[in-house]
C-alpha positions in Angstrom: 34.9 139.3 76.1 35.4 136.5 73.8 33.8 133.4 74.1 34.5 130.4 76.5 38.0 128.9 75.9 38.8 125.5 75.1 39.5 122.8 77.2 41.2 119.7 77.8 38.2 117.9 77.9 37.4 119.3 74.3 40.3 117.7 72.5 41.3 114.8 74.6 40.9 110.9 74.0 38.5 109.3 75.9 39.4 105.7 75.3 42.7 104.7 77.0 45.3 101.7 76.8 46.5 101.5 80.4 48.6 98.5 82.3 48.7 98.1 86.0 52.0 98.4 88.0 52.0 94.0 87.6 52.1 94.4 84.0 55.0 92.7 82.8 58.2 94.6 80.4 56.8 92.6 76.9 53.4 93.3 78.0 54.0 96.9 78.1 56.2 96.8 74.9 53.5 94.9 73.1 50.4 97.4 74.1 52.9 100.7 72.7 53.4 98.8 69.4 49.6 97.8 69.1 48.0 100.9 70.1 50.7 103.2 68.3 51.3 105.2 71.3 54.5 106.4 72.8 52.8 106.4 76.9 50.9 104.6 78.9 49.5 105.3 82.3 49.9 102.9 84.8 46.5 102.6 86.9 45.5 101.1 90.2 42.1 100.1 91.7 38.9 102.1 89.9 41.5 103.6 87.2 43.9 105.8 89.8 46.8 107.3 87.8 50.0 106.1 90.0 52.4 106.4 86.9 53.1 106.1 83.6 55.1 103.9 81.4 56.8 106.0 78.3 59.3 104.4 75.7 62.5 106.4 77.4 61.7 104.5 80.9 61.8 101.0 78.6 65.4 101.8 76.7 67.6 101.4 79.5 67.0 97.7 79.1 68.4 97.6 75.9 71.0 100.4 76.4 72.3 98.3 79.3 71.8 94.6 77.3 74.5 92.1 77.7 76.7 93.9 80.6 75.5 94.6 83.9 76.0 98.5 84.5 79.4 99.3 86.2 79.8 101.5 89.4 80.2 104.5 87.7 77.1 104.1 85.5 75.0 103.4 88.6 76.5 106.3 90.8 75.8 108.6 86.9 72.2 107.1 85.8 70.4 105.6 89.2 67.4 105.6 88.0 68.6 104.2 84.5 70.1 101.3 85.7 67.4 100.6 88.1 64.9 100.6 85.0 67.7 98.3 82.8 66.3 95.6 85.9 63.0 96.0 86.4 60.5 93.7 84.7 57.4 95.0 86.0 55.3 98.5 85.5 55.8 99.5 89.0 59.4 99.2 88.7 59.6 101.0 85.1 57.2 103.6 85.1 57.9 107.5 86.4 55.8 107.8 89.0 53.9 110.3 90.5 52.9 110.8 87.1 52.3 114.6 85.9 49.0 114.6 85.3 46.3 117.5 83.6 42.5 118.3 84.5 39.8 118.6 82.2 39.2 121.6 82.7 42.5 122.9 81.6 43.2 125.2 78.9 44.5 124.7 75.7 48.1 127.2 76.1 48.3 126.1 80.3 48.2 122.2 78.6 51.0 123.1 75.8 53.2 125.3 79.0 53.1 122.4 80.9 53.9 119.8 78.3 56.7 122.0 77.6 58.2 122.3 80.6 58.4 118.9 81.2 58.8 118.1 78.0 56.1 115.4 77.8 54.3 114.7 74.7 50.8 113.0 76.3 49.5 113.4 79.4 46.9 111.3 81.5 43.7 113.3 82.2 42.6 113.1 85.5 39.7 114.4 88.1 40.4 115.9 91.1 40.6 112.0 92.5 43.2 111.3 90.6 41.0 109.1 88.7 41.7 108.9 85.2 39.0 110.2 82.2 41.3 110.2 79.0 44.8 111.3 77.9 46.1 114.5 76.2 49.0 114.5 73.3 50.6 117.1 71.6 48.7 116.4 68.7 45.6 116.5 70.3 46.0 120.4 71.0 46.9 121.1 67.2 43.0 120.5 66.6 42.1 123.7 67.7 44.2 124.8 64.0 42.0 122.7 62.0 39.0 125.4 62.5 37.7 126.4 59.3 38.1 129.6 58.0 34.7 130.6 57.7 34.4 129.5 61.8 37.2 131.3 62.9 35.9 134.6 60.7 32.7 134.0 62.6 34.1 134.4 66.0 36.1 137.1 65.2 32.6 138.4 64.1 30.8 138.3 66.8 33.2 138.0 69.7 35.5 141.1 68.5 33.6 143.3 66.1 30.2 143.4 67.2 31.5 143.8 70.6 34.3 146.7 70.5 32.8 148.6 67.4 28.7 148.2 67.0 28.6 151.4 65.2 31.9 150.4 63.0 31.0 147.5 62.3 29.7 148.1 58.4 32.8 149.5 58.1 35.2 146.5 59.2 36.4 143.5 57.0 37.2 140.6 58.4 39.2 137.8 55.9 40.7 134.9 57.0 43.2 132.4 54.7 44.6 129.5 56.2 43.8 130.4 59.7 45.5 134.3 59.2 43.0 137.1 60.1 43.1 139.9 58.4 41.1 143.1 59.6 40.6 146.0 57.0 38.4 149.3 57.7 37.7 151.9 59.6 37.0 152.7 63.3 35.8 155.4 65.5 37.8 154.6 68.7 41.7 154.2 67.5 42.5 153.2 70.9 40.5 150.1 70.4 42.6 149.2 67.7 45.2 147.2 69.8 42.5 145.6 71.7 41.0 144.2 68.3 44.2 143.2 67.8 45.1 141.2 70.9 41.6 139.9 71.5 41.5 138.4 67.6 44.9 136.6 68.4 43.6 135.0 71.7 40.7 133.4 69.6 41.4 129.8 69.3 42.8 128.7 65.9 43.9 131.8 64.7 47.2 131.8 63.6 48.3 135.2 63.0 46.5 138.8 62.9 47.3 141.6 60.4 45.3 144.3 61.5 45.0 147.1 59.0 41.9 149.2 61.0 42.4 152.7 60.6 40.4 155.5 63.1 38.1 157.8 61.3 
């Protein structure tokens, strides 16, 4: 019933810092610092995502500076100490890389970013090829919708839609991204509908419904 959600594509950067798997460790240290960015994807041929590069897969070569890791610490962190003597992408990156389409929403981006605890992911087609990148931040945009926007939608997408004969009757006030709906209804059983369809409108932040049935 409400309208079409919001994508990947809608909030994610198009232009993006990549290496190849050649590019050397202060090469890929010096790209992080310059760009500001905590990931880079690692790309081969017409920009196919084979890995990417994050700060934690460059840290074992400090954490493991000036001794070479013992038995144990090889046996405990493989990977680690394999990382501590790489000098290359292909040998530092975390490869396959999890990747996102598109055409993703918003909440299956943040679930999967969650799960694997990533903070920006490489935004691929169905190729592999990749068309931007994705970071936490990027899906708190949806939370910058204006007020006046997000009472809009409600509006038209909620309202006008459940209760077309109600509808003088409902008030719809938003502060700070926190809908508020005040009135009076002929169908109470709507109510909880209003309530969960005005909460899955991207940007709201919370939903105090006060409708009452006539």
């Amino acid at each position: 019933m409400t309208s079409t959600p919001r994508t990947v594509s809608d909030v994610m950067t198009k232009t993006v810092v990549t290496v190849t798997p050649a590019a050397d460790f202060k090469e890929i240290v010096t790209a992080l610092e310059l760009w500001k960015v905590t990931t880079i994807p690692v790309i081969e041929g017409e920009g196919h995502v084979v890995g990417v590069v994050s700060e934690a897969d460059l840290l074992p070569k400090e954490e493991f500076h000036g001794h070479r890791p013992g038995m144990i610490e090889q046996m405990r962190l493989p990977s680690d100490t394999t990382k501590a003597r790489s000098l290359r992408a292909e040998g530092l990156m975390t490869s396959p890389a999890v990747t996102i389409r598109a055409d993703a929403t918003l909440p299956q981006t943040a679930r999967l970013m969650a799960d694997r605890r990533i903070k920006r992911l490489p935004v691929v087609d169905a190729d592999g090829t990749l068309k931007g990148i994705v970071s936490r931040a990027d899906l708190l945009k949806i939370f910058l919708r204006t007020d006046d926007d997000l009472a809009a939608e409600v509006l038209r997408e909620v309202v006008e839609r459940l209760f077309p004969l109600s509808r003088p009757d409902i008030k719809i006030d938003v502060t700070h991204g926190v809908v508020t709906l005040t009135g009076h209804v002929r169908d109470a059983h709507l109510i909880p509908v209003a309530t969960r369809l005005t909460q899955a409108v991207e940007g709201v932040v919370d939903v105090r419904c006060r409708l009452e049935s006539t």
